[in-house]
N, C-alpha and C positions, 0 to 999 in steps of 0.2 A: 245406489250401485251395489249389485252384488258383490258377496261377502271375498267370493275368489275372486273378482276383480281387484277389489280392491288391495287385497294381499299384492298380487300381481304388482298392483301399481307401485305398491309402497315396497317392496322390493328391488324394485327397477332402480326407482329414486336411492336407494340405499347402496346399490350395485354403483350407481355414478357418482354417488360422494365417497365412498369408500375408493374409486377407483381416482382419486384428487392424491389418496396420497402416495402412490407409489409414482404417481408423476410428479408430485412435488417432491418428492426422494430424488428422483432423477434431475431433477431441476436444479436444488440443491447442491448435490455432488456437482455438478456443471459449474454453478458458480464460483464455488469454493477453489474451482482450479481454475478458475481467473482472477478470485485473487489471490491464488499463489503466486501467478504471474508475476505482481506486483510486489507481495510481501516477498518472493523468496526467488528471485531470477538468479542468474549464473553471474557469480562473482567474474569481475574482466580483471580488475584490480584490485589491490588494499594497500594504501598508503598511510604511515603513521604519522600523525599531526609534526612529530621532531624531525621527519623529510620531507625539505621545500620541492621537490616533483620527483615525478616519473612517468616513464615514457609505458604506453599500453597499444593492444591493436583492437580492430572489431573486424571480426570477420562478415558482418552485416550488416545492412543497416536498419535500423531499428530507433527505437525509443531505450533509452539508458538514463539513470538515476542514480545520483549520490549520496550516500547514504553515511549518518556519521554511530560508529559504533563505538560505545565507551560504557564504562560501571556507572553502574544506576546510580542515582543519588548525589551526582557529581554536575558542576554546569558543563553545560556543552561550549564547545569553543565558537557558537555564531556570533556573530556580530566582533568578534577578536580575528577571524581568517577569513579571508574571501576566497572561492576557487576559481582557479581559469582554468581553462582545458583548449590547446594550442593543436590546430592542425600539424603535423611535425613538418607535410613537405613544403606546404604553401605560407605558414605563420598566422596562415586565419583564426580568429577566435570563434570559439562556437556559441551561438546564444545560452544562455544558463538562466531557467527559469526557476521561479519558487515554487514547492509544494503546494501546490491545492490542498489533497489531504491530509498531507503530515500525516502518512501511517507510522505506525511505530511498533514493537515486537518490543518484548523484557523475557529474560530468563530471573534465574536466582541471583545473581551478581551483574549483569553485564544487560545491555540493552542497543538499542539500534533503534533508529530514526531517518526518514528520507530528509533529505534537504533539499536539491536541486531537483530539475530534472533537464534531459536535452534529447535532441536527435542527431542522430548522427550518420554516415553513410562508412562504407569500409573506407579502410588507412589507420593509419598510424598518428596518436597522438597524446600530447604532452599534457601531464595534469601540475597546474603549477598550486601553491598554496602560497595565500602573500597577507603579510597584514595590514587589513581592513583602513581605509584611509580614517572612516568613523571611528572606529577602537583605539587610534592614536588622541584622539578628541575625549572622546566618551574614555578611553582607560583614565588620562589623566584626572580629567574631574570625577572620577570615580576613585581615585586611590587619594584625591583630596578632602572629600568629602565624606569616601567611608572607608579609608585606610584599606580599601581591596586589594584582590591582586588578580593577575590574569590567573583563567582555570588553567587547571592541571591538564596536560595535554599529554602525560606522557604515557599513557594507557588509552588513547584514543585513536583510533584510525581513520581513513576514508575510504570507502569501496565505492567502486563503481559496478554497478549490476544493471542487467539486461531489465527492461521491464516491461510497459506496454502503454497505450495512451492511458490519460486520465480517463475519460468517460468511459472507457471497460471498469474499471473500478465503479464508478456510480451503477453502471449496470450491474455489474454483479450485486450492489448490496440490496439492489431495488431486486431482483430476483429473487436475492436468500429472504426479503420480507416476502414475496407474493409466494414462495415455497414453502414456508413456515407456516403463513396463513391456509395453504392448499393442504398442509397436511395437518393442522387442528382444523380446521373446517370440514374438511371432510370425513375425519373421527365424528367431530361433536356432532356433524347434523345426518351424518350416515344410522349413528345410534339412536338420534330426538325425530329421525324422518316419519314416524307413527305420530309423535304427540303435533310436530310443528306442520304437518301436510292433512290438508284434509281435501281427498277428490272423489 
């Protein structure tokens, strides 16, 4: 092949992996605010583990998650609280599922964790906190056995935040890997496209 085609060629190849990463930039930034969605939606509520309920509204319906916020390095109150969350007009209870991901955020002193998650439609309703039929069970033979005590609750809260389904989450992480990949990939082989292509 002549000498200018081949320039030609190996230029073009270099033009389309180099062109990987400003879409995978774009891609990236995409992800990242899906999962803001998740890590970081509109507080509805915040309740502190030393108040047994309070009443909240939604102005839509959506996907919401409970989240328990307290100082790092400290136990968390699961398995000692359970939540419910009460239609206020009808007394219905709303399904309360577990985290799949268990994302989690930490600052310098303080940190946050999802715990539940639910759907909900607009209205009005009640977040009760009760303890745990199991932590009556499990406390005792825990404060026999290794003289424990229940954790400290009195620096923890519960929020309720706006979030989104689970599998937006998996999609997005699956994104930020195929966006990371698009933009070392199309660095490393935009610049190797001479040594790795031969036409």
């Amino acid at each position: 092949m002549p000498t200018n085609d081949y320039s030609m060629t190996i230029l073009l190849i270099r033009i389309f992996f180099f062109c990987l990463i400003p879409l995978g930039i774009f891609v990236l930034v995409k992800a990242i605010k899906m999962l803001q969605g998740i890590f970081n939606g509109r507080i509805i509520l915040e309740l502190p583990f030393t108040q047994e309920e309070a009443v909240f509204s939604i102005q839509k319906e959506g996907v919401f998650a409970l989240w328990i916020s307290g100082k790092l390095l400290t136990r968390t109150p699961i398995g000692y609280f359970e939540p419910k969350i009460v239609q206020a007009e009808v007394g219905t209870a709303l399904d309360l599922f577990a985290s799949v991901l268990s994302p989690r955020i930490n600052g310098w002193k303080t940190g946050r964790m999802e715990w539940k998650r639910f759907t909900a439609a607009q209205g009005n309703y009640r977040l009760e906190l009760m303890i745990s039929r199991e932590q009556s069970v499990m406390g005792r033979l825990s404060t026999m056995v290794w003289s424990d005590l229940p954790p400290d609750v009195t620096h923890c809260t519960l929020q309720v935040r706006e979030s989104q389904a689970t599998y937006l989450g998996l999609v997005a992480i699956l994104l930020i890997v195929l966006a990371a990949g698009g933009i070392i990939g199309g660095l490393v082989l935009g610049l190797l496209a001479g040594q790795l292509f031969v036409v």
